[in-house]
C-alpha atoms as an extended CHARMM CRD file, in Angstrom:
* protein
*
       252  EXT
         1         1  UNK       CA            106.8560000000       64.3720000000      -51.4520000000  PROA      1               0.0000000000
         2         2  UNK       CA            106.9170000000       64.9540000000      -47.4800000000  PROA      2               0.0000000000
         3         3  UNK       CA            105.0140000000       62.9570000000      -45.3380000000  PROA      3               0.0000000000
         4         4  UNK       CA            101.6500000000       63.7360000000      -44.0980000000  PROA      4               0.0000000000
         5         5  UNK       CA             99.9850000000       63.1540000000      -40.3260000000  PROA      5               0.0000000000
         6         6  UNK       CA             96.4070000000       62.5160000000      -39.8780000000  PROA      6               0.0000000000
         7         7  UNK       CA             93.6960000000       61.1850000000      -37.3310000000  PROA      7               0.0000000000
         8         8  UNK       CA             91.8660000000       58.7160000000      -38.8790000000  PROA      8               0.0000000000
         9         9  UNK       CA             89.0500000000       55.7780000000      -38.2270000000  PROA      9               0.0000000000
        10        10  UNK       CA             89.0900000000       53.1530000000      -40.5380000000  PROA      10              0.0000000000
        11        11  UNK       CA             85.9630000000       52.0880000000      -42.4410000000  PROA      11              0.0000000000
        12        12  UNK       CA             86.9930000000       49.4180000000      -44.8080000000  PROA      12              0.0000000000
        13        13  UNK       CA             89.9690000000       47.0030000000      -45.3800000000  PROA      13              0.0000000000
        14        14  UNK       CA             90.5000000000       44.9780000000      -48.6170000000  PROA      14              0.0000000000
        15        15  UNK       CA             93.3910000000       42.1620000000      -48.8560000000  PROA      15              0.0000000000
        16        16  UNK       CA             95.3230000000       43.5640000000      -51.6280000000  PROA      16              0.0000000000
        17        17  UNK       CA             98.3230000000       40.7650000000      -51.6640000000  PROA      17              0.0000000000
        18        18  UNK       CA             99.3160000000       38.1390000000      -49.2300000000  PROA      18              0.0000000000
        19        19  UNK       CA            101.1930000000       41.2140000000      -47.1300000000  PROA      19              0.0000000000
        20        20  UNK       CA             99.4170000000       44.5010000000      -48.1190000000  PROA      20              0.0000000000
        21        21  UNK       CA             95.8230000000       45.8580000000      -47.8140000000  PROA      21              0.0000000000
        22        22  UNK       CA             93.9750000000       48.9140000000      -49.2050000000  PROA      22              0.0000000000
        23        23  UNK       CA             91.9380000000       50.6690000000      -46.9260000000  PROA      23              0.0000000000
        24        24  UNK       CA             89.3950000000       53.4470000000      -46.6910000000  PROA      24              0.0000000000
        25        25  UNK       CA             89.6770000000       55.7840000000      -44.1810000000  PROA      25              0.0000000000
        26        26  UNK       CA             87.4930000000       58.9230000000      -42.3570000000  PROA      26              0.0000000000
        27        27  UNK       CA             90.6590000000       61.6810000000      -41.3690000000  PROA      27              0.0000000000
        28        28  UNK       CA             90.0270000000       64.4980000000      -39.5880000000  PROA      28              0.0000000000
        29        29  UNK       CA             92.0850000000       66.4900000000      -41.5150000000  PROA      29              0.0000000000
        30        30  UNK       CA             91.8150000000       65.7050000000      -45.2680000000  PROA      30              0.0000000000
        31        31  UNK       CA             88.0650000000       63.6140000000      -45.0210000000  PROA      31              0.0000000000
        32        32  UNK       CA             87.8050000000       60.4370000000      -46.4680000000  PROA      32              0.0000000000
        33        33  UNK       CA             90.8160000000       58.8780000000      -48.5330000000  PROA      33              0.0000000000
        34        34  UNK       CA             91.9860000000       55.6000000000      -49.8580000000  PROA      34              0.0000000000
        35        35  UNK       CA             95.2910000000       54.2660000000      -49.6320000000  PROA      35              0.0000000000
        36        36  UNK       CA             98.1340000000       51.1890000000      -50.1070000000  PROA      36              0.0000000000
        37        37  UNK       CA             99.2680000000       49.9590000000      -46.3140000000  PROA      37              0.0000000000
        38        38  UNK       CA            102.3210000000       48.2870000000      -47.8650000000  PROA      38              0.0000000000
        39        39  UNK       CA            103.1940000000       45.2610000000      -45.1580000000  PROA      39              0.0000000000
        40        40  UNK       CA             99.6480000000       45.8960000000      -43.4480000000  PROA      40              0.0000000000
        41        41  UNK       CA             99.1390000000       42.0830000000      -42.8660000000  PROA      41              0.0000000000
        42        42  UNK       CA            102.0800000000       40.8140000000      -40.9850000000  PROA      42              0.0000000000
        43        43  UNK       CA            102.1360000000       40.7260000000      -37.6620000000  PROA      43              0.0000000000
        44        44  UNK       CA            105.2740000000       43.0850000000      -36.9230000000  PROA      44              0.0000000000
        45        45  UNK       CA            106.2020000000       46.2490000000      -38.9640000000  PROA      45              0.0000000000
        46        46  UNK       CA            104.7520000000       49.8860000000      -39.0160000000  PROA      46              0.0000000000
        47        47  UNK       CA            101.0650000000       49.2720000000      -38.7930000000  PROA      47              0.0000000000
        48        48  UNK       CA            101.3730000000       46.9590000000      -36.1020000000  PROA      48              0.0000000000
        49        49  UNK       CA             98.0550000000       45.1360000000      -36.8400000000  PROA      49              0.0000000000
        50        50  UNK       CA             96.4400000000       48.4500000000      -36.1420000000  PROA      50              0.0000000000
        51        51  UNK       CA             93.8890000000       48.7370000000      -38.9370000000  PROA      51              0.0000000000
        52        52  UNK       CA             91.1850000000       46.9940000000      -38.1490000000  PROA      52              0.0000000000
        53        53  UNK       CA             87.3090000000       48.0450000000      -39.1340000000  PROA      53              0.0000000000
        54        54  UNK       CA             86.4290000000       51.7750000000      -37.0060000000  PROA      54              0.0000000000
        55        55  UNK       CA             89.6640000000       51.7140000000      -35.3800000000  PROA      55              0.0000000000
        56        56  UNK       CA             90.6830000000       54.9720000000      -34.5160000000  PROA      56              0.0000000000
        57        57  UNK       CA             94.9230000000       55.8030000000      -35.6740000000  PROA      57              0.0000000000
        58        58  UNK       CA             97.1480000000       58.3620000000      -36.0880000000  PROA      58              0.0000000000
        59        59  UNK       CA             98.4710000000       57.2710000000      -39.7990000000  PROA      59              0.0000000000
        60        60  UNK       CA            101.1450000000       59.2410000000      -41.8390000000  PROA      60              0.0000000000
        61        61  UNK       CA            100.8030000000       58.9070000000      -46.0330000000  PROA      61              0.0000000000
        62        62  UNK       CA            102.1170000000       60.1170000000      -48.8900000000  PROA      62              0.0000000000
        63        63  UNK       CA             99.3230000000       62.0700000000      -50.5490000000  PROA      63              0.0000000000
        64        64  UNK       CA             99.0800000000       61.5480000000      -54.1560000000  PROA      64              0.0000000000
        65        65  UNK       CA             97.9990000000       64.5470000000      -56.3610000000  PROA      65              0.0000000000
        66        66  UNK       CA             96.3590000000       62.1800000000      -59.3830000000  PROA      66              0.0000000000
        67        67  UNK       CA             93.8970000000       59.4710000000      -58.7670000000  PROA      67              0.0000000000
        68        68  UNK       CA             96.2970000000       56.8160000000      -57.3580000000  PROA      68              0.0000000000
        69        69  UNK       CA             95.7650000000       55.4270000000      -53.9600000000  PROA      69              0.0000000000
        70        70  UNK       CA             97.8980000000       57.7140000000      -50.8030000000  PROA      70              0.0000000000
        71        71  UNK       CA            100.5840000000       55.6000000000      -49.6050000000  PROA      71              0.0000000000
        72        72  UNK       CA            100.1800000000       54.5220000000      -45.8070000000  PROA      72              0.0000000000
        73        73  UNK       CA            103.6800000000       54.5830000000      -44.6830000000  PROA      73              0.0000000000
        74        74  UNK       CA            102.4960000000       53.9380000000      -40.6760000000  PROA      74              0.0000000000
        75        75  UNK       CA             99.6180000000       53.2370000000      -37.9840000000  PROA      75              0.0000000000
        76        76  UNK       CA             99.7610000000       53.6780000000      -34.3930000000  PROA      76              0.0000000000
        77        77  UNK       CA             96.6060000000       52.4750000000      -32.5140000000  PROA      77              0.0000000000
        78        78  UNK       CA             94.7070000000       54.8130000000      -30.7200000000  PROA      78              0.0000000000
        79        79  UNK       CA             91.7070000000       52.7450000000      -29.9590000000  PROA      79              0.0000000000
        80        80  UNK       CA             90.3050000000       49.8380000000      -31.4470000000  PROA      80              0.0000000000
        81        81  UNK       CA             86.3280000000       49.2140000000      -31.5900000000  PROA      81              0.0000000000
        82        82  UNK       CA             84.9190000000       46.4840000000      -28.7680000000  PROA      82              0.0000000000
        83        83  UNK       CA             81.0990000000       46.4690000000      -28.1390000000  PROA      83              0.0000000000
        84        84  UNK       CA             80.2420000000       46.2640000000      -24.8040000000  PROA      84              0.0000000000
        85        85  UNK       CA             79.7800000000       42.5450000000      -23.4600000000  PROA      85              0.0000000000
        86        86  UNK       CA             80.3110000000       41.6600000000      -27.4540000000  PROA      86              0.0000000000
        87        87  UNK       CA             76.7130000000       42.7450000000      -28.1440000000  PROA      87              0.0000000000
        88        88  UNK       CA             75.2570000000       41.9180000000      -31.3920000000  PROA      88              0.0000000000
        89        89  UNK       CA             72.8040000000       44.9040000000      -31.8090000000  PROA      89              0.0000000000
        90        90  UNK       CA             76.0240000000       47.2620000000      -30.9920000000  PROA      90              0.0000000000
        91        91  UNK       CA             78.2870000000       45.8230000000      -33.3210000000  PROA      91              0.0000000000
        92        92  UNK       CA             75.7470000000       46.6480000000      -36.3790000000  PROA      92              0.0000000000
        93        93  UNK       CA             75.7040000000       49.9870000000      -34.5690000000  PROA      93              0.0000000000
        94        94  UNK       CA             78.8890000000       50.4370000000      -35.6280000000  PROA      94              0.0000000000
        95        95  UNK       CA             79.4440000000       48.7950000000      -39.0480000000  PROA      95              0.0000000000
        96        96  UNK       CA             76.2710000000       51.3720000000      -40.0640000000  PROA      96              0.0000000000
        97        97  UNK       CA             78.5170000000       54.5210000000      -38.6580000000  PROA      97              0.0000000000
        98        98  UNK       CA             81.2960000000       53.1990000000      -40.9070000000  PROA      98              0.0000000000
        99        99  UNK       CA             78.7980000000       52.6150000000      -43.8750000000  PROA      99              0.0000000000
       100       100  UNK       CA             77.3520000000       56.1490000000      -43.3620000000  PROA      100             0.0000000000
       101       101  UNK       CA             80.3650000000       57.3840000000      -43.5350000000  PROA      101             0.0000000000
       102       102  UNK       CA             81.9260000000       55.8490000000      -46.7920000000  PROA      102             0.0000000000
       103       103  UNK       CA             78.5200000000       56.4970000000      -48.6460000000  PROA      103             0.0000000000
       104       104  UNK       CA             77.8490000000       60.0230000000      -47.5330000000  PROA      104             0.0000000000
       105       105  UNK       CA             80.8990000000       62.0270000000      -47.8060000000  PROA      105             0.0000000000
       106       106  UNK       CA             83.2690000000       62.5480000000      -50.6030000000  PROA      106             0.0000000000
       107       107  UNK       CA             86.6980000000       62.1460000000      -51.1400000000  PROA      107             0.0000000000
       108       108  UNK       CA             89.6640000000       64.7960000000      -49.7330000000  PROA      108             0.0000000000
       109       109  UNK       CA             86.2860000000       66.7820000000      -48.1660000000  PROA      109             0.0000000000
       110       110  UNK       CA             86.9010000000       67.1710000000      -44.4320000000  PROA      110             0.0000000000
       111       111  UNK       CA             84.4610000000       67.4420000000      -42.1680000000  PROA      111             0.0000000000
       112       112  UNK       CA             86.6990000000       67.6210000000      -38.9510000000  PROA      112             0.0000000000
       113       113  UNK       CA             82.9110000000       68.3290000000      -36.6660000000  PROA      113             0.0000000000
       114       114  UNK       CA             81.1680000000       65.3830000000      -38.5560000000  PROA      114             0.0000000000
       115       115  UNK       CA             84.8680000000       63.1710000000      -37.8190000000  PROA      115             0.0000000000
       116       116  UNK       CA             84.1280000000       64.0670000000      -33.9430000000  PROA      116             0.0000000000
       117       117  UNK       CA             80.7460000000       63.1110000000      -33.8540000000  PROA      117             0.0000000000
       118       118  UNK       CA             81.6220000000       59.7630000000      -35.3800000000  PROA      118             0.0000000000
       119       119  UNK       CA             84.1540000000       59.1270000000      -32.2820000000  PROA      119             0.0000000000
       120       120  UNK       CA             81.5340000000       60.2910000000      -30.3850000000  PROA      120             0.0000000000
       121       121  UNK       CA             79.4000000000       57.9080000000      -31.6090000000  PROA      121             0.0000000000
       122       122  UNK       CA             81.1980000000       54.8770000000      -31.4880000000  PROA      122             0.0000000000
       123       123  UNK       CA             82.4900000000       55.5390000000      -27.8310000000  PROA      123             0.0000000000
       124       124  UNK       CA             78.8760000000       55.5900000000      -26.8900000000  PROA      124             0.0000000000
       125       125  UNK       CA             78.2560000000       52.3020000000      -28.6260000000  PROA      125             0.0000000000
       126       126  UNK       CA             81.0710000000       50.5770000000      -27.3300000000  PROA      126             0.0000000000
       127       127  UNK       CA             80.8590000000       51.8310000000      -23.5870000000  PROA      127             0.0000000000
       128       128  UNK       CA             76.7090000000       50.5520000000      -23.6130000000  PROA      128             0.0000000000
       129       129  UNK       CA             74.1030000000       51.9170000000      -21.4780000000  PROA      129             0.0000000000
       130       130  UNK       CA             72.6720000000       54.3350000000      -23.8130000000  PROA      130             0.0000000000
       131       131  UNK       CA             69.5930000000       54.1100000000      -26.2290000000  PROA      131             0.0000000000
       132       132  UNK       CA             71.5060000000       52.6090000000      -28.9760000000  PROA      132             0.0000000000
       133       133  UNK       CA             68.0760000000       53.6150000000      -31.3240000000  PROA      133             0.0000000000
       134       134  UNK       CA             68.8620000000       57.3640000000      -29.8220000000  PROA      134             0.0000000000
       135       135  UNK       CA             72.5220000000       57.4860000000      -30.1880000000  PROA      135             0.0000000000
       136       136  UNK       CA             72.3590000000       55.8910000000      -34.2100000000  PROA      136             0.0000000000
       137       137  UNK       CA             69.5330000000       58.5610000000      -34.4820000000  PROA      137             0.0000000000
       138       138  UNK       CA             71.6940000000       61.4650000000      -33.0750000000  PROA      138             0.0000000000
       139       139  UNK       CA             74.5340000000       60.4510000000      -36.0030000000  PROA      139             0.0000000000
       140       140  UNK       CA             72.4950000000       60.7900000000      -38.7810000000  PROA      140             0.0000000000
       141       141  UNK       CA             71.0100000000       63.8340000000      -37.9340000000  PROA      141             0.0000000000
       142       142  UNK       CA             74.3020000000       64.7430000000      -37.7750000000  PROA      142             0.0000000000
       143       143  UNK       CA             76.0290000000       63.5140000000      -40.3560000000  PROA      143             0.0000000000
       144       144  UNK       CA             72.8110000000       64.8600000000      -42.3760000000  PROA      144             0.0000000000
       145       145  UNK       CA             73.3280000000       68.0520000000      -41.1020000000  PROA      145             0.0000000000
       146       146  UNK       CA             76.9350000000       68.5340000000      -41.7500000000  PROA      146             0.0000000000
       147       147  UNK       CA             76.7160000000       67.6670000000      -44.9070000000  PROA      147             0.0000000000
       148       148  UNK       CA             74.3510000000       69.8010000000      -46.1200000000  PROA      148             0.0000000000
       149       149  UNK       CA             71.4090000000       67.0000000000      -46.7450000000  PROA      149             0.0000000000
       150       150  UNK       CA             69.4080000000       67.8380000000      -43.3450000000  PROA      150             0.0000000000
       151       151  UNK       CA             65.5300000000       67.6720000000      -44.0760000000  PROA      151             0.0000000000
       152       152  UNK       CA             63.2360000000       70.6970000000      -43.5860000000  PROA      152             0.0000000000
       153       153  UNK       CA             61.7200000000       69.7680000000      -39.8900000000  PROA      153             0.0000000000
       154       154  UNK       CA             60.1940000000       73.2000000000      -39.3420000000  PROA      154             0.0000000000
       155       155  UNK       CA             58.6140000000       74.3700000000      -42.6900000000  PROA      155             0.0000000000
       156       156  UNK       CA             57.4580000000       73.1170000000      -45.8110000000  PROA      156             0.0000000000
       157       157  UNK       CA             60.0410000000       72.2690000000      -47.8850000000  PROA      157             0.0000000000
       158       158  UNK       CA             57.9560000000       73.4700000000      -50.8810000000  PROA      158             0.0000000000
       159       159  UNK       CA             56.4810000000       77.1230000000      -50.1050000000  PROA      159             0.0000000000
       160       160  UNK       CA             58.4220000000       77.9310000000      -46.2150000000  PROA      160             0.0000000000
       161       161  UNK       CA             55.4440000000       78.2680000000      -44.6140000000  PROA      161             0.0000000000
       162       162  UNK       CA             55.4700000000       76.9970000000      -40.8690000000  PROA      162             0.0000000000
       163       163  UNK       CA             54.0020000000       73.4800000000      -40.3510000000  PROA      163             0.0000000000
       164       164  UNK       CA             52.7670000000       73.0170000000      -37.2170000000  PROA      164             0.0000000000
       165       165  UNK       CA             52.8230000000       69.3300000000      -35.7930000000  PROA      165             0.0000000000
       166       166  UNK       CA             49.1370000000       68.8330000000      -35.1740000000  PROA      166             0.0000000000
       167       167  UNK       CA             47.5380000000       65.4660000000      -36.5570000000  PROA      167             0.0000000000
       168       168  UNK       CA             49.8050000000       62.9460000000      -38.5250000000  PROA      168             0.0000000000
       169       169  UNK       CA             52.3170000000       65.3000000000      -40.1810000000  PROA      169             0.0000000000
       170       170  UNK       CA             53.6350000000       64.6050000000      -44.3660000000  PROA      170             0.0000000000
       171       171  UNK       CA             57.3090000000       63.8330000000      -45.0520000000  PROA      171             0.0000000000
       172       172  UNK       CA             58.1000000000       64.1880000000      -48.6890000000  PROA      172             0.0000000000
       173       173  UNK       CA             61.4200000000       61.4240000000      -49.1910000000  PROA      173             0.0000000000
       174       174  UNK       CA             62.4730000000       62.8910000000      -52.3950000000  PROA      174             0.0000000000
       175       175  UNK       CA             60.8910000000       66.6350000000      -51.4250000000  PROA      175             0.0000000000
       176       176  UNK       CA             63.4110000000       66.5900000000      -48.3320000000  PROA      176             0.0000000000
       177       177  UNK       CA             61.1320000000       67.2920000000      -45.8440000000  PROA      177             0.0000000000
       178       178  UNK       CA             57.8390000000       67.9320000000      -44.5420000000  PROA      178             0.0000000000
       179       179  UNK       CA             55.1810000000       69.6050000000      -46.1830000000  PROA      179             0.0000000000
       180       180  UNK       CA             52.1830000000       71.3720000000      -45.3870000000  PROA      180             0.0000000000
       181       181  UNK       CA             48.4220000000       70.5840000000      -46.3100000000  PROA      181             0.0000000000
       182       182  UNK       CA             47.9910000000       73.1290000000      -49.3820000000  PROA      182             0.0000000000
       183       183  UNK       CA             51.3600000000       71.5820000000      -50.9130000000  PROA      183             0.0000000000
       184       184  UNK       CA             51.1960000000       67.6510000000      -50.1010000000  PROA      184             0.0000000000
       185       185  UNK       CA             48.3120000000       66.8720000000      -53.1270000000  PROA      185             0.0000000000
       186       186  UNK       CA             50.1130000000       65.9210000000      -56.2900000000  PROA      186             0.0000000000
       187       187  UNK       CA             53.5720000000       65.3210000000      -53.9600000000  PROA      187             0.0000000000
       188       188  UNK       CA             55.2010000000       61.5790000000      -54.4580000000  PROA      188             0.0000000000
       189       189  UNK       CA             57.0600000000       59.4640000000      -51.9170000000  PROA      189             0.0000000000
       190       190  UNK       CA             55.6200000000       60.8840000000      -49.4130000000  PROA      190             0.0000000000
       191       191  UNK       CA             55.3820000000       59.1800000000      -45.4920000000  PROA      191             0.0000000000
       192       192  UNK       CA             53.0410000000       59.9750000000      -42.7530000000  PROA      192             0.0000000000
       193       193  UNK       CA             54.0940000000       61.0250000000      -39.3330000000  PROA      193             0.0000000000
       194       194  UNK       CA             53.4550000000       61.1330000000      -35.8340000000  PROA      194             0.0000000000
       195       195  UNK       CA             53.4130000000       64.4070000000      -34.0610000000  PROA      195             0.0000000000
       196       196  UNK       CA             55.9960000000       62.6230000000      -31.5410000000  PROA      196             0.0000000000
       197       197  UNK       CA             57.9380000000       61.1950000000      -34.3290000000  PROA      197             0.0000000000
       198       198  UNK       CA             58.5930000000       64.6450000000      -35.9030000000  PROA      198             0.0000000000
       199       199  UNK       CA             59.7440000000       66.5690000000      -32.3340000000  PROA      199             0.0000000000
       200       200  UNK       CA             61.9130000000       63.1390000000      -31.6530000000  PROA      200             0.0000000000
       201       201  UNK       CA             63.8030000000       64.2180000000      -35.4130000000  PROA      201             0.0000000000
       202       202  UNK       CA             63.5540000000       67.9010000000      -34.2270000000  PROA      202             0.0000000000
       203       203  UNK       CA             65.8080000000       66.8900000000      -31.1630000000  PROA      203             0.0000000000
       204       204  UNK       CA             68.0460000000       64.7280000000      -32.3020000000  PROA      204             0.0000000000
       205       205  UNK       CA             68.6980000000       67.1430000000      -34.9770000000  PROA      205             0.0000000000
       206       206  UNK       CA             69.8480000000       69.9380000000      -33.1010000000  PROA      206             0.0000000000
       207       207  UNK       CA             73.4460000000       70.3980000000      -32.8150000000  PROA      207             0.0000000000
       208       208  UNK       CA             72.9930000000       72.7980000000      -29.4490000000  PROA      208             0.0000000000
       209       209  UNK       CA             71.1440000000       70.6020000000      -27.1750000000  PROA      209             0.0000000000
       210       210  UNK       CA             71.6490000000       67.4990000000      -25.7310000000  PROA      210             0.0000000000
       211       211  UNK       CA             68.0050000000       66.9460000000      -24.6450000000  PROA      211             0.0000000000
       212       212  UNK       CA             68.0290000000       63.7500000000      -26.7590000000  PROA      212             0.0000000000
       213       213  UNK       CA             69.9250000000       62.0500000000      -24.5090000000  PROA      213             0.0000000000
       214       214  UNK       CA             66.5540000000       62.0240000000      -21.8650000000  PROA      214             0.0000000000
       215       215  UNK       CA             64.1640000000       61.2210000000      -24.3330000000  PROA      215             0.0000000000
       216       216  UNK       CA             61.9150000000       57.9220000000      -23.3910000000  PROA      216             0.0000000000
       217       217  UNK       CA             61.4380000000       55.7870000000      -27.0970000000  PROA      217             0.0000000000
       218       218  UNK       CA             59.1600000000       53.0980000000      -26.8860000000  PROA      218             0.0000000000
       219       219  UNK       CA             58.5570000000       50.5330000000      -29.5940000000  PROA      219             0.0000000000
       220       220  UNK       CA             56.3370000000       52.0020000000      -31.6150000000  PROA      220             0.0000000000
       221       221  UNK       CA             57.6140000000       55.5500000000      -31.5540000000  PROA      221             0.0000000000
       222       222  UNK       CA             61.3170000000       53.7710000000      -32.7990000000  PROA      222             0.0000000000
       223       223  UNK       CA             59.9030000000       51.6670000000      -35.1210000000  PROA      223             0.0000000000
       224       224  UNK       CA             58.3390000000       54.6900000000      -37.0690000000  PROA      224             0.0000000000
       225       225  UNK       CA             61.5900000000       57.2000000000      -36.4720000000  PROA      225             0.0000000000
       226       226  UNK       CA             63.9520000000       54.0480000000      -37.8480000000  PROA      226             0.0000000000
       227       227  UNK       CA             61.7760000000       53.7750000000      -40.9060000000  PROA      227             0.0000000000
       228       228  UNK       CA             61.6440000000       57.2010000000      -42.0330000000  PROA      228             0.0000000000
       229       229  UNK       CA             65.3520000000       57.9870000000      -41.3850000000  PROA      229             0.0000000000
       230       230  UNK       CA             66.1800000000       54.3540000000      -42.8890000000  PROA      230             0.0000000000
       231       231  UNK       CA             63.4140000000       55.6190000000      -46.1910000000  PROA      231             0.0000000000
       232       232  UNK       CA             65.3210000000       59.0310000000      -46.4570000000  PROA      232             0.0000000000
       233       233  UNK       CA             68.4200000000       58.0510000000      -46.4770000000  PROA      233             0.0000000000
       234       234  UNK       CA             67.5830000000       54.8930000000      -49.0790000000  PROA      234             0.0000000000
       235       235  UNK       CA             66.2260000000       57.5990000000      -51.4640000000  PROA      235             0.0000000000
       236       236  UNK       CA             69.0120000000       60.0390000000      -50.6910000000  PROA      236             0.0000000000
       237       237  UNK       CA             72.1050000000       57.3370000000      -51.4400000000  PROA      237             0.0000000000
       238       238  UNK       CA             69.3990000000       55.9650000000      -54.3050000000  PROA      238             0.0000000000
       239       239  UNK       CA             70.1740000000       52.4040000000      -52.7240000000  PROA      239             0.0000000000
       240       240  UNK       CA             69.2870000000       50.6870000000      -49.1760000000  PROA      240             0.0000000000
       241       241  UNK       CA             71.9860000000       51.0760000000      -47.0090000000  PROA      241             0.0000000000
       242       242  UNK       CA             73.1590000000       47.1940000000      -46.4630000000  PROA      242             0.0000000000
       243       243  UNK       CA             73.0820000000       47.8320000000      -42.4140000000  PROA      243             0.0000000000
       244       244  UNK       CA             69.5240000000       48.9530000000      -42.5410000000  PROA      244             0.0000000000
       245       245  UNK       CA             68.2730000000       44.8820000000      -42.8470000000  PROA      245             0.0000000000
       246       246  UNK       CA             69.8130000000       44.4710000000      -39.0150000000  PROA      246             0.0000000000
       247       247  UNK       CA             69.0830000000       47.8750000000      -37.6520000000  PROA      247             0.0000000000
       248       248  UNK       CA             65.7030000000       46.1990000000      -36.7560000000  PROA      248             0.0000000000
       249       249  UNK       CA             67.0420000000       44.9420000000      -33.5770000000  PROA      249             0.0000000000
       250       250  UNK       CA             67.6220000000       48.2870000000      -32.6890000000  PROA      250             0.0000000000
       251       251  UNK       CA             63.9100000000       49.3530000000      -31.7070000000  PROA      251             0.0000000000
       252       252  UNK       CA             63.2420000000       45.6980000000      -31.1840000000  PROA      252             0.0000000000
């Protein structure tokens, strides 16, 4: 079995014996996969204490073809994952990228645009500065959109029909989108939105534009886009993500 060579960000480490660990891992080139780091826990040998939580490697495995765990042969750091000034709010930031990741995608499915948007991501979180309630927002959307789970933002995700963002505006959660007046009677789980709160989703949705990055949030407008992407997502995964209790801070 030759050895293969992948980019990868790890998203969750499990002690598997005094010297080994399994891990879960995001690649660029084969999507997410799980695999035995053999000698992962001492301090000298070929992983070099390099997989840590969202560190980014370049790892080479033996891929198995049945349901047994890859073996991880080697690590090399590429970067590890250091919120600016050691900042609470940022550190969640990044532990919910990593949870997004494991519960959203499936195994051996690569998603090499959805892998660069997660670097993205996490370099923006760790270098501070930006709206961290934007830049979390951006990921979804875009993790939501590569995936094929985007919501309808445009038209109503029951007849097409163009819903203009006049007045509060109706998001079915389990319709995947918003809906017009003639369709919302009779329509469960369904949120109301501001006008504001619907062309903030709009934005950060878009994969062309980067007008997201000058958009002014204030408190309220956050508060309302954090719970309907943190509702949407709940009933998508059909749990509560476990970062979503301390993603409050984030349009605190």
């Amino acid at each position: 079995m030759a050895a293969e060579k992948a980019l990868a960000l790890v998203l969750r480490v499990v002690e598997f014996s005094e010297t080994s660990s399994i891990v879960t891992l995001f690649t660029r080139e084969f999507g997410k996969i799980h695999g035995l780091a053999k000698g992962a826990r001492r301090l000298k040998g070929p992983f070099e204490s390099a997989l840590d939580l969202l560190a980014l490697c370049r790892i080479v495995l033996l891929r198995k073809s049945s349901d047994a765990l890859d073996l991880l042969t080697e690590a090399k750091l590429e970067r590890r994952f250091r919120p600016a000034d050691r900042d609470l709010s940022s550190l969640y930031a990044g532990y919910y990228v990593a949870e997004l990741l494991n519960e959203l995608t499936d195994d051996a499915d690569p998603h090499p645009e959805l892998f660069d948007a997660a670097c993205e991501t996490l370099a923006a979180v760790r270098q501070g500065g930006a709206s961290l309630t934007a830049v979390v927002a951006r990921f979804e959307l875009t993790a939501l959109g590569s995936l094929g789970h985007l919501p309808s933002l445009e038209v109503c995700v029951e007849c097409g029909s163009p819903v203009e963002p006049a007045g509060r505006v109706a998001f079915g959660l389990l319709s995947g989108g918003v809906l017009c007046a003639r369709c919302r009677p009779g329509v469960k789980q369904v949120v109301s939105i501001q006008p504001g709160t619907l062309q903030m989703l709009k934005r950060f949705a878009d994969p062309n534009s980067d007008t997201w990055r000058r958009m002014e949030i204030d408190r309220r407008a956050a508060a309302e886009l954090r719970g309907v992407l943190n509702r949407y997502l709940a009933h998508l995964l059909g749990h509560r993500p476990r970062m979503h209790e301390y993603l409050g801070i984030l349009s605190s």
